[in-house]
Every structure is written in C-alpha cells, then in structure tokens.
C-alpha positions, 0 to 999 in steps of 0.5 A: 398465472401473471402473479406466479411468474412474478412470484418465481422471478422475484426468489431467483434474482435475490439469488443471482446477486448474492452469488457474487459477494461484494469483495471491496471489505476484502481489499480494505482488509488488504490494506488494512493488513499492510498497514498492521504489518508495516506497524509492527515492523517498523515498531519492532526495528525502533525496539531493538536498534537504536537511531542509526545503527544496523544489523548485518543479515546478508554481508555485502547484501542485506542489513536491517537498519534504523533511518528517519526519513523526513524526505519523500521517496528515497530521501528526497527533499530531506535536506530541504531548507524549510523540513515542515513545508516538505511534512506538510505537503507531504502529508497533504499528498499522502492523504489525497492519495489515500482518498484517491484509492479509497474511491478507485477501490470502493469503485473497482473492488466489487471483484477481487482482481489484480487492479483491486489488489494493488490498489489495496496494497499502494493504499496500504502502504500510503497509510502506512507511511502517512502516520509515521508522517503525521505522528513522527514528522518522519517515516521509519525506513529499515530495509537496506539492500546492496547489489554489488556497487549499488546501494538502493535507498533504505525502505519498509514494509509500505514502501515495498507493498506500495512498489508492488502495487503499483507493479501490479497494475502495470502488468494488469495494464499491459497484459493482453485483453480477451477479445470480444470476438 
C-alpha cells in the first residue's frame, strides 16, 4: 500500500510545479525587445537625419533630433577634458549595471510581476545605450521635447524604458503591501 502512496505522490508533485512556468525567458525577451527597438530607432533616426539637424513633429513641443551624446544622462560629463575616461567608466558602469540586473532578474523573475518587468526594462534600456557606448563612443539621442520654457535633454527609446523602469519599481515600492492578517 506504502508503494501506491509514493506512486500517486510522485505523478502529482510534477504537476503542481509545472503549473507555475518559470517566467525569467519571458523578461529577458523584455529586455531583449527593448533593446531590438532602441536599434531600430536610433538606426532609423541615423538614416533619415543628418548629425545635428531635426525634424519638427509637434511645433514649440515635439522634434525628432540626431544627437551624439558622449556624456551620461542628459549630457553630463560630455565636455570632460579626458572624453575616453568619462567612455571608459561609463562602459565600465553600464556593464555592472547589466550584470547587476541579470541577477536581480534571474533571481526575481521566476514570476512575472511589476519589479520583474522594470528590471527587464532598465536591463533593456542599459544594454541598449551600452552598445552605442562600445561601438560608437557615444549614445545616439533623438527624442527632443519642450513644455513651455523648458527644454528637457534629448533622449531615446533606452533611455525612456530605463525612466520607466525605474518608475515602475518606486510604485511597487511604495504600493501598500497585503497583510498577513
């Protein structure tokens, strides 16, 4: 009797855990995709704009723009005296960050959840900056928006996924938690 127990334990247990697929192929496609689409962008605005000129889609708003950006975020660093330390450590950051991620998901993307999707968006985004870094020696930025006197800094696709990702986890932050009442 012992050995048909163990028999009816052993086919059920196989199937309580395949029921819950493990979901971390799912947000490194995430990140995959936003790398993809970042390429294609930032290809498509290199094709069609020349260094420097832009296209008006909003006036006053919205322009499509070609910017070679050798800083960090919104150009910092960019007038650096020594441009090939600011790429260096920049490259250096990007890939520890990438690193970083890659465990932080591989750890927390068994389920498909808000963090596990921000992760894979900043991921996305890193990687996808990281190889205009690596082969450019500078990111391709063509995102220009002005809201009244105020210019924000050019951007692109990685940059904006990376923005939402990190959004993303400040609401998973501070979002109330069940009890365990």
């Amino acid at each position: 009797m012992s050995s048909t127990n163990k028999t009816t334990y052993e086919t059920t247990t196989p199937a309580i855990e395949t029921s819950r697929r493990d979901q971390r192929g799912l947000t490194l496609l995430i990140a995959a995709a936003v790398v993809l689409l970042d390429r294609i962008t930032k290809r498509i605005v290199v094709h069609q704009l020349p260094d420097g000129q832009a296209h008006t889609v909003i006036p006053g708003i919205f322009r499509i723009t070609d910017v070679h950006n050798t800083g960090a975020a919104f150009s910092m660093f960019a007038e650096s005296a020594s441009p090939s330390t600011v790429r260096n450590i920049l490259i250096a950051f990007s890939v520890i960050a990438a690193i970083v991620l890659i465990g932080m998901l591989w750890r927390a993307g068994r389920i498909l959840t808000l963090s596990s999707v921000a992760l894979a968006l900043i991921l996305g985004g890193a990687v996808g900056n990281l190889y205009d870094r690596i082969r450019y020696s500078y990111v391709v930025d063509f995102l220009e928006v002005h809201i009244g006197s105020y210019h924000w800094p050019d951007f692109n696709v990685a940059d904006s996924c990376i923005v939402i990702g990190a959004c993303l986890l400040l609401i998973e932050i501070f979002r109330p938690q069940p009890s365990d009442n």
